[in-house]
matplotlib code that plots the C-alpha trace (Angstrom):
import matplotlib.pyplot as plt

x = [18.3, 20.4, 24.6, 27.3, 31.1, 31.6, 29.8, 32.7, 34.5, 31.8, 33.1, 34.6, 38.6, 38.7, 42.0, 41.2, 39.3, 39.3, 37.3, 39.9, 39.9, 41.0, 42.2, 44.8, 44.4, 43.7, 42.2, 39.1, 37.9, 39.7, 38.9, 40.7, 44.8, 46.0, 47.5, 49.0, 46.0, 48.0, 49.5, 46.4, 44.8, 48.1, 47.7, 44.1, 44.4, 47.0, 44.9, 42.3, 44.0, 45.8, 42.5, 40.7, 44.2, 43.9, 39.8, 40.4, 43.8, 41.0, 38.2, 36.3, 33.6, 32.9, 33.5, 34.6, 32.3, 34.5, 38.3, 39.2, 42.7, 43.8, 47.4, 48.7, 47.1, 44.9, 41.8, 41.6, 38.3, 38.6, 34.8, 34.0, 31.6, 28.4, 27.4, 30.7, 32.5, 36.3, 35.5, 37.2, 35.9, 39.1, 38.8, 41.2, 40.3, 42.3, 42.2, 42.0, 39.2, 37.1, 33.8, 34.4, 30.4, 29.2, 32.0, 31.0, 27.6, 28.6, 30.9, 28.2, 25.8, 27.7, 28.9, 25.3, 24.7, 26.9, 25.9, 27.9]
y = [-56.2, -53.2, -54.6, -52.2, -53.1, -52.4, -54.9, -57.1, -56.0, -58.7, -61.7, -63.8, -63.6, -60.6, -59.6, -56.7, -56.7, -54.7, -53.8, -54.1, -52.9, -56.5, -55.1, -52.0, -54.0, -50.4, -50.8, -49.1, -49.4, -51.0, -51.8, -53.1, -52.7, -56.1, -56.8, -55.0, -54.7, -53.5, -56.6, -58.7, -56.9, -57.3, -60.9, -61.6, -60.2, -62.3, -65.5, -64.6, -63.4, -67.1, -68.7, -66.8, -67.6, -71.4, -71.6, -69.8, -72.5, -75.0, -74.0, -73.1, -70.7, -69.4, -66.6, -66.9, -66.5, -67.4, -68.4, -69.6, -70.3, -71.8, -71.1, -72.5, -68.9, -67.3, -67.6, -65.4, -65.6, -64.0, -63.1, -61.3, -58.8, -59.6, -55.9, -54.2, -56.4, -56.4, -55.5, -58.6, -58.3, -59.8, -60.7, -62.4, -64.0, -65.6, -69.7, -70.4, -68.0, -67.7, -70.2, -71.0, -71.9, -68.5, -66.4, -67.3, -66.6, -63.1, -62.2, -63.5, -61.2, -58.4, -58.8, -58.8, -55.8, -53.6, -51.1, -50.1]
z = [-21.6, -23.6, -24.0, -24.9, -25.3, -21.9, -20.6, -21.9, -18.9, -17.1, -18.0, -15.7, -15.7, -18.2, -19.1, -22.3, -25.4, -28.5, -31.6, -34.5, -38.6, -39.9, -43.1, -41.1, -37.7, -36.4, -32.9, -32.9, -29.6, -25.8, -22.7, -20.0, -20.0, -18.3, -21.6, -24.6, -26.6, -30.1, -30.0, -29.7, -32.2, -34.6, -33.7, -34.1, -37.8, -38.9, -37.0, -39.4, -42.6, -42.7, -41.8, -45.0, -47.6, -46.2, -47.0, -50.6, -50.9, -49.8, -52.7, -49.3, -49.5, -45.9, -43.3, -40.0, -36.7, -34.3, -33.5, -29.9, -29.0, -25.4, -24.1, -20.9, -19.2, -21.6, -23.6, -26.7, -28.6, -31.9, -33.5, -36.6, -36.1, -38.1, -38.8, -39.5, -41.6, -41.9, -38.0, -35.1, -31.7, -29.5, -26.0, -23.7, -20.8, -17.7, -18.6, -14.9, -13.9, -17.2, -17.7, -21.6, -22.2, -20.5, -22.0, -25.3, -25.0, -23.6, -26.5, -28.8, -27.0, -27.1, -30.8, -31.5, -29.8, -31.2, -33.5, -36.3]

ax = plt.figure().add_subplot(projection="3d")
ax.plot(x, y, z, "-o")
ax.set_aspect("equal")
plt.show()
């Protein structure tokens, strides 16, 4: 089964999702407008740059995969993108609609698909 980035848009409660330059946090790519995506993408590269500062602070040697963070209303799944790196593929989702298992899987998916 071929993915693309648009198939993002099929995961339950879908709010927006972007493709975002971690070191500019340039948005490279949308879809969806429920949400201001420039901010998510300003947001999701700050998430990450502390989470790298705190694993070099820590002596860790790692990368990140994936950050999920759960607000009252919203899921945002923060996932590097394995082929492009310095590339974050953000996606928000709607807490009350969204299936957290499944949506993961999806983004994971879909990450994988993508072609640099």
């Amino acid at each position: 089964m071929s993915t693309s980035f648009s198939d993002v848009t099929s995961i339950r409660g879908f709010i927006g999702a972007c493709l975002v330059d971690s070191e500019s946090g340039l948005v490279l790519v949308v879809q969806g407008g429920a949400i201001d995506l420039e901010a998510l993408a300003a947001f999701s590269t700050q998430v990450v740059g502390v989470m790298l500062r705190n694993f070099k602070t820590l002596g860790l040697n790692d990368r990140i995969e994936e950050i999920l963070i759960t607000t009252g209303k919203m899921i945002h799944l923060i996932r590097s993108v394995e082929k492009a790196p310095g590339v974050l593929f953000c996606v928000c989702l709607d807490k009350n609609a969204a299936r957290l298992g499944m949506a993961r899987r999806q983004v994971r998916r879909i990450e994988e698909s993508l072609v640099t």
